[in-house]
C-alpha positions in Angstrom: -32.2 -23.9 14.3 -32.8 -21.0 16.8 -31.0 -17.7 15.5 -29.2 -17.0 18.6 -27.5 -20.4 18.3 -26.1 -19.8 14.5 -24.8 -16.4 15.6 -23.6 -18.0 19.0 -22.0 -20.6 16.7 -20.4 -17.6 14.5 -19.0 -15.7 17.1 -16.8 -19.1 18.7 -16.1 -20.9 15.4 -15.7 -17.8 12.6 -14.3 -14.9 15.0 -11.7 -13.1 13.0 -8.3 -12.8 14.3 -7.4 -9.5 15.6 -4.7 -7.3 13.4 -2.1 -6.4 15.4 -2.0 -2.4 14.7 1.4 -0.3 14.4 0.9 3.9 14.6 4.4 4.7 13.5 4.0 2.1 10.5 0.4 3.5 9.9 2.4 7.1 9.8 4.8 5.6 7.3 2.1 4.1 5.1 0.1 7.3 4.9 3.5 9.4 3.9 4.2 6.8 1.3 0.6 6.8 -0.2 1.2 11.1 -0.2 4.1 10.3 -1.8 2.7 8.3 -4.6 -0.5 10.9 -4.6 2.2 13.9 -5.4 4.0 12.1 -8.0 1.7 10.9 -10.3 0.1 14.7 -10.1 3.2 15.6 -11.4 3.2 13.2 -14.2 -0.6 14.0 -14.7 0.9 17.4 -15.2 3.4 16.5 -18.1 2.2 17.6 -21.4 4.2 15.7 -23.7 2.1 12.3 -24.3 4.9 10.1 -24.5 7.0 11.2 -21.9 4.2 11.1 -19.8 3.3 7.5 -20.5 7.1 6.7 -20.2 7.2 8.1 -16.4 3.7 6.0 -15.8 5.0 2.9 -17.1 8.1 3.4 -15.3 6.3 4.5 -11.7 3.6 1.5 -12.0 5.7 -0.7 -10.0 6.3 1.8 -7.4 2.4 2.4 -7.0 2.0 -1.4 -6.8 4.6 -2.0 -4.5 2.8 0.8 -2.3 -0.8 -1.0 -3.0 0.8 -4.2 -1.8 2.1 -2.8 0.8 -1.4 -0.8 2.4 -3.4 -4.0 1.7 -0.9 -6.2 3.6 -1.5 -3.7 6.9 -4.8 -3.5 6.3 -5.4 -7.3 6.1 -3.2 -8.7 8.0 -2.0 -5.8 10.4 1.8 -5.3 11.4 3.4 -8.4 10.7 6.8 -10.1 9.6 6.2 -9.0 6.2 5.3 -5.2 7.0 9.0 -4.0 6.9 10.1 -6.2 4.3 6.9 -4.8 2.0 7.9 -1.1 3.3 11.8 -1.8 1.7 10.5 -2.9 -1.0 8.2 -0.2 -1.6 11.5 2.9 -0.6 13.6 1.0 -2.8 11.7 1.4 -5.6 10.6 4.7 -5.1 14.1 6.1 -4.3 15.0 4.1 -7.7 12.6 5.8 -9.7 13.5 9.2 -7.8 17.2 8.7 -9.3 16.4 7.6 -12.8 13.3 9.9 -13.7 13.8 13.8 -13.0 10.3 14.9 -11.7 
C-alpha cells in the first residue's frame, strides 16, 4: 500500500477532534495550579513531621481535584464538565482553607 494512501487514510478516518479552547478558564486553571504550587511549599515548609503529613493527607484531595480538573481541559478542552470540575476543585480548596490554618 502506497504511503500517501495510509496517511491520506489517517488524516479522513483518525483526525482528532478539535478542543474547544477557553482563555478566561485557561486563566482560572493556571491561578488554581499557583495556588496548589504555594500551598504545598508551605506545608513543605512545616517542620514538625506529623503535622506536616496531617496537612498533606488532608490537601491530597484538593491537588487531585485540581489534576482532574487541568487534565479534563487539556484533553477534552472547555466542555460541560469544565465548570462543574472547577467547583469542585474551589470547594475543596476553600474547605481546606477554613479547616487547616496555613
Amino acid at each position: 500500500m502506497n504511503f500517501s494512501i495510509v496517511k491520506l487514510y489517517l488524516k479522513i478516518y483518525m483526525a482528532k477532534k478539535r478542543r474547544k479552547l477557553n482563555k478566561d478558564f485557561e486563566r482560572k486553571i493556571y491561578s488554581s495550579r499557583k495556588n496548589v504550587e504555594l500551598v504545598l511549599a508551605k506545608i513543605y515548609d512545616i517542620d514538625d513531621e506529623d503535622i506536616q503529613k496531617e496537612y498533606m493527607t488532608s490537601f491530597n484531595g484538593v491537588a487531585n481535584f485540581h489534576d482532574e480538573l487541568k487534565e479534563d481541559y487539556e484533553q477534552k478542552g472547555f466542555n460541560d464538565n469544565s465548570e462543574k470540575l472547577l467547583r469542585k476543585y474551589e470547594n475543596a480548596f476553600n474547605l481546606f482553607e477554613s479547616e487547616f490554618e496555613i
